[in-house]
C-alpha positions as CSV (number, residue, x, y, z in Angstrom):
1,X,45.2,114.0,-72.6
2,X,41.5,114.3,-71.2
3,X,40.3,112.9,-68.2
4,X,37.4,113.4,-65.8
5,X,38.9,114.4,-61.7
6,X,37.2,114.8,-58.7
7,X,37.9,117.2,-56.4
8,X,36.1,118.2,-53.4
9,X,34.7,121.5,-51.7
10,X,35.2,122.9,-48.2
11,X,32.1,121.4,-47.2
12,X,32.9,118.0,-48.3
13,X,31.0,118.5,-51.5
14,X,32.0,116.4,-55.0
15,X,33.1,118.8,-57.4
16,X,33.8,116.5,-61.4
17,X,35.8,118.4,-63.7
18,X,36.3,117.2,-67.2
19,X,40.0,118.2,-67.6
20,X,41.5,118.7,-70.9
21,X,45.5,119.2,-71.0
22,X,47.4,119.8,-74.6
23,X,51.3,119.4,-74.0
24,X,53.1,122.9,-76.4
25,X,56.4,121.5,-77.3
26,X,59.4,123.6,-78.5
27,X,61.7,123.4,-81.2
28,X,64.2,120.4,-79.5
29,X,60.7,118.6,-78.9
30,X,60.9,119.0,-75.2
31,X,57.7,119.9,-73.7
32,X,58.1,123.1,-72.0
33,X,54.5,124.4,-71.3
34,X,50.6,122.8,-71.2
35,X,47.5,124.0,-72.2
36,X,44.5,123.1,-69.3
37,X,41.0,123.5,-69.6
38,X,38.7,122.2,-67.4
39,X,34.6,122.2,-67.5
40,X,33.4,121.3,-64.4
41,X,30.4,118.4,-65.1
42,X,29.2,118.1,-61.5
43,X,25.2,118.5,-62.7
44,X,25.9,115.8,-65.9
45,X,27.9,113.3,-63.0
46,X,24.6,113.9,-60.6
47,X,22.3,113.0,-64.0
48,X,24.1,110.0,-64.4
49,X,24.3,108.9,-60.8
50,X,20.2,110.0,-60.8
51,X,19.5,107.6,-63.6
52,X,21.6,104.3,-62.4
53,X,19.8,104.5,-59.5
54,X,16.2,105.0,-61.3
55,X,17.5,102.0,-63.4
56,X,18.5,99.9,-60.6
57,X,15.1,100.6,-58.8
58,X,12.8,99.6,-62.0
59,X,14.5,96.2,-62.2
60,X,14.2,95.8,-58.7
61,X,10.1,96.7,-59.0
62,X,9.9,94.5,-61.8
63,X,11.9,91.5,-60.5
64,X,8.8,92.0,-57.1
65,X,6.6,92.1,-60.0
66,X,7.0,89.4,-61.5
67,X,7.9,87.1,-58.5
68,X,4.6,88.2,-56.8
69,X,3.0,87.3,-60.1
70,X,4.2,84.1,-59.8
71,X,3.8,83.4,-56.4
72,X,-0.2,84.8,-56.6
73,X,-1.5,83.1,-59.8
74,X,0.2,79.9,-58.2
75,X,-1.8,80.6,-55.4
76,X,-4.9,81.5,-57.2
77,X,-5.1,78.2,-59.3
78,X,-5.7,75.8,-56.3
79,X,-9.2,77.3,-55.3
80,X,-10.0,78.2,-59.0
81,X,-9.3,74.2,-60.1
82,X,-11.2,73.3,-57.2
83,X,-14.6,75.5,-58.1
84,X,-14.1,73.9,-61.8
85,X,-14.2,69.9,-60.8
86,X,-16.9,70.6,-58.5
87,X,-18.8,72.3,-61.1
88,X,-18.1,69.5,-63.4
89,X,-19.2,67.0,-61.0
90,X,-22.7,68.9,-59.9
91,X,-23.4,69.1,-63.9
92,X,-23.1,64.7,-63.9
93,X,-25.7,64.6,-60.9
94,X,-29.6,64.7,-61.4
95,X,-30.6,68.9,-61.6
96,X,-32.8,71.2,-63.1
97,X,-32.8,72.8,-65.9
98,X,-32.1,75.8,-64.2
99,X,-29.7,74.5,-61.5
100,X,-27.6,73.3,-64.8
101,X,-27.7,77.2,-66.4
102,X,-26.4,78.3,-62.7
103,X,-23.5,75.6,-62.3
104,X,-23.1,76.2,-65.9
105,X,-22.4,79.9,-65.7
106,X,-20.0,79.0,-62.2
107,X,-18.0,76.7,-64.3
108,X,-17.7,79.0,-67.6
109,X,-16.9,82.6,-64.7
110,X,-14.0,79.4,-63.3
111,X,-13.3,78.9,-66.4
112,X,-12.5,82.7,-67.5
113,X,-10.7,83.4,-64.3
114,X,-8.4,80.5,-64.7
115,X,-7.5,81.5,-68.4
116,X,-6.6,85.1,-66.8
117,X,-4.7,83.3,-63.9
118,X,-2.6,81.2,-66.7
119,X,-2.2,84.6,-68.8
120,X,-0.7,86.2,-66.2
121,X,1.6,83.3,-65.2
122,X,2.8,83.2,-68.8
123,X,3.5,86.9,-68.9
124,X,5.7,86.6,-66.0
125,X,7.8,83.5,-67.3
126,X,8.5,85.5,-70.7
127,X,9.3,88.6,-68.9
128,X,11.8,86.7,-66.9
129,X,13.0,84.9,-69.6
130,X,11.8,81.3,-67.5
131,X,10.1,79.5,-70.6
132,X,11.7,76.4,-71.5
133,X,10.8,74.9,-74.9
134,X,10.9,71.3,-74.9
135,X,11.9,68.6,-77.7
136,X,9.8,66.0,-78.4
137,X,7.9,63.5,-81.1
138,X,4.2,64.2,-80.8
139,X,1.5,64.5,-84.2
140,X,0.4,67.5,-85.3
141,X,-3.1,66.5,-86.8
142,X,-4.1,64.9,-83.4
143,X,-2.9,67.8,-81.3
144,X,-4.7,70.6,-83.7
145,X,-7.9,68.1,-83.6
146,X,-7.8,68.3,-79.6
147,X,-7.0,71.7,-79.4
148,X,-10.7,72.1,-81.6
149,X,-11.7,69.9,-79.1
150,X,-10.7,71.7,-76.2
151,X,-12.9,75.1,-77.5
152,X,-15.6,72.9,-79.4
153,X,-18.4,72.9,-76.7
154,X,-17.8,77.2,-76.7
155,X,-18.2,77.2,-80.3
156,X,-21.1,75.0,-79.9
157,X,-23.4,76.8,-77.8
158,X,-22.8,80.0,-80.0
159,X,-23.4,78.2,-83.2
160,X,-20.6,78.4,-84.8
161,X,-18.9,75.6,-86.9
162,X,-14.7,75.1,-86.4
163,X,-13.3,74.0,-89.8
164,X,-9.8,72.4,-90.0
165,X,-8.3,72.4,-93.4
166,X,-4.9,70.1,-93.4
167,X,-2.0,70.1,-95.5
168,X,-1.7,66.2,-96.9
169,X,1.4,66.9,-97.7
170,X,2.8,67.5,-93.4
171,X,4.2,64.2,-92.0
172,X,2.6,62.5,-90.1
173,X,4.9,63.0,-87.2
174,X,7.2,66.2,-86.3
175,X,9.3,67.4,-83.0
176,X,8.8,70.4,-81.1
177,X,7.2,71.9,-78.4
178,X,3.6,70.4,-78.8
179,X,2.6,72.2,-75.2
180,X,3.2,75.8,-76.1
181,X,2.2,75.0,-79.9
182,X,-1.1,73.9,-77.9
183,X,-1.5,76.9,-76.0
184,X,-0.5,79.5,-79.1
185,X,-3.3,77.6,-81.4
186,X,-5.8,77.6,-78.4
187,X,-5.4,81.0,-77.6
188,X,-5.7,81.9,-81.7
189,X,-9.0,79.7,-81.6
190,X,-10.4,81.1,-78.5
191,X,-10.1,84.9,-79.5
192,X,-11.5,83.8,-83.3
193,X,-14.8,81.8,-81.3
194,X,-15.1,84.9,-79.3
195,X,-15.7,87.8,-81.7
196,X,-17.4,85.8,-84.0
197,X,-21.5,85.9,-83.7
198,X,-22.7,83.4,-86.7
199,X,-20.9,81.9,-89.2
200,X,-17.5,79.7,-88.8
201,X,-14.0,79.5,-87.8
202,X,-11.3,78.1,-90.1
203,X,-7.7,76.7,-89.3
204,X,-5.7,76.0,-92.1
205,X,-2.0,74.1,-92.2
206,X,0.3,74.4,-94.9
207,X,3.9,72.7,-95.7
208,X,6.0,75.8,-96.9
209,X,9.3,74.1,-96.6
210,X,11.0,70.9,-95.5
211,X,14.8,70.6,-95.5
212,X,17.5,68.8,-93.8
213,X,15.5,67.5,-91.0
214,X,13.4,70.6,-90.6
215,X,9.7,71.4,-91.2
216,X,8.4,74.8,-91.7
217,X,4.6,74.6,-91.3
218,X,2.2,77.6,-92.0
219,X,-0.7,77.6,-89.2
220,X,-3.3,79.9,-89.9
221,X,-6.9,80.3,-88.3
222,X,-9.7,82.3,-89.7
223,X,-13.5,83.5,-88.8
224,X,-16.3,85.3,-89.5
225,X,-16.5,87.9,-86.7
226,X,-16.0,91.4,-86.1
227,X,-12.6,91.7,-87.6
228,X,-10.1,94.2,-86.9
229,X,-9.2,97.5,-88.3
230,X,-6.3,97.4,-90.2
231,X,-4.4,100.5,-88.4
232,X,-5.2,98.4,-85.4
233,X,-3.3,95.5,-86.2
234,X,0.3,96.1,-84.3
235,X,-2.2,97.7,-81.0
236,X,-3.8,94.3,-80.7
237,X,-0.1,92.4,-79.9
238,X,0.7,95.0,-77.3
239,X,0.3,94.2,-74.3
240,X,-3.4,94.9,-72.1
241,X,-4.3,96.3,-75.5
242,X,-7.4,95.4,-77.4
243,X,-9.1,96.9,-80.7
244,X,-10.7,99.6,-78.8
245,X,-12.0,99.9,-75.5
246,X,-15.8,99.2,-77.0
247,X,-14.2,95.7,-77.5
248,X,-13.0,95.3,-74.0
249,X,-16.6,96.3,-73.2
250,X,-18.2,94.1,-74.8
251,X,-16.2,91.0,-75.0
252,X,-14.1,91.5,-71.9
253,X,-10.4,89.8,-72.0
254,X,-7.4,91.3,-70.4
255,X,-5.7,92.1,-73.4
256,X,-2.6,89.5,-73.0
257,X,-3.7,86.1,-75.1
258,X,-2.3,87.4,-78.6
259,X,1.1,89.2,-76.7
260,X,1.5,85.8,-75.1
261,X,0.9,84.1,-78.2
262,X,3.9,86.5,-80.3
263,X,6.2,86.1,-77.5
264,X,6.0,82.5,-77.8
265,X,5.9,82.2,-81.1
């Protein structure tokens, strides 16, 4: 028989003993004597007790983490939306050329600081295991042609053509969850428009499968850019992780569009 006891010390102090007993039976198979050793595990019990607290404390930090990540991009948005319209309104009223280029650069700065706002939102809901994914009929040529659309004046004013190359083959029609298929596509699009200097941006759907009601579509998106170093390529899904900090540097980003985009996918 083993077992682990607890006894305690003058002074009140826990003392664990792992206690080992081995019965010694004699000839009639009546026990007459017992073997006990004991190791006394105090240190390995005071281990243990050190690391359920330590546990119980990290998920307790993240848990505030994540709930004042919530509560602050929430927060953050409002003003951020607000600086947006008004810079989309100033750009429809009579202004200079250079008045434009300044409400210009307001509204792209809004623009960048509301995409880091929504990253950080996302992040939280995966963490916490709050994204819901959503059923429902929509088309997937229209929603891949708005998505283009969505990114198309950014493209634009850096020269670069978006190419979409479809499947004929795709139904016209599928279900899913167009708004995080949105946001994964966008995100996909955005990083390919921003390290790429001249040249084009590809994104190309394929049918691999359809069977029994269900579609499995290959969406791929390619450019002309920088590229990325092939021992680089599981560093760039981490999260806050980019190529190499020369990238950050240059390009900025917080390093969380392409984790978002594997945890949703």
């Amino acid at each position: 028989m083993r077992s682990e006891v607890i006894y305690y010390s003058k002074q009140g102090n826990p003392i664990w003993l792992d206690m080992n007993i081995v019965p010694i039976f004699n000839e009639s198979s009546l026990c007459t004597h017992f073997v006990s050793v004991s190791r006394d595990i105090s240190k390995i019990k005071e281990n243990e007790a050190e690391l359920i607290r330590a546990k119980l404390e990290s998920e307790y930090a993240k848990k505030a983490e994540e709930h004042f990540l919530a509560v602050i991009s929430h927060e953050i948005r409002t003003p951020i939306n607000a600086v947006v319209g008004l810079a989309n309104l100033m750009l429809d009223t009579p202004t200079t050329k250079e008045q434009s280029e300044y409400i210009d650069s307001i509204k792209t700065s809004a623009d960048n600081l509301l995409a880091l706002v929504n990253d950080i939102l996302d992040l939280s809901k995966i963490e916490s295991g709050q994204i819901d994914f959503t059923q429902n009929k929509f088309e997937l040529e229209k929603l891949i042609k708005n998505s283009i659309n969505t990114l198309k004046f950014v493209a634009e004013n850096k020269g670069i053509r978006i190419n979409i190359v479809q499947d004929a083959n795709l139904p016209s029609y599928v279900v899913g969850d167009a708004v995080r298929l949105n946001q994964i596509i966008i995100n996909l699009l955005g990083n390919a428009i921003k390290f790429t200097k001249e040249g084009e941006v590809s994104i190309k759907t394929k049918l691999i499968l359809q069977h029994k009601g269900k579609i499995y579509i290959s969406i791929s998106v390619k450019d002309t850019g920088i590229g990325i170093d092939e021992e680089k390529l599981d560093t760039i899904f981490e999260k806050y992780k980019q190529a190499d900090q020369n990238v950050t540097m240059r390009y900025g980003g917080s390093g969380l569009g392409l984790y978002i985009v594997k945890q949703l996918v």
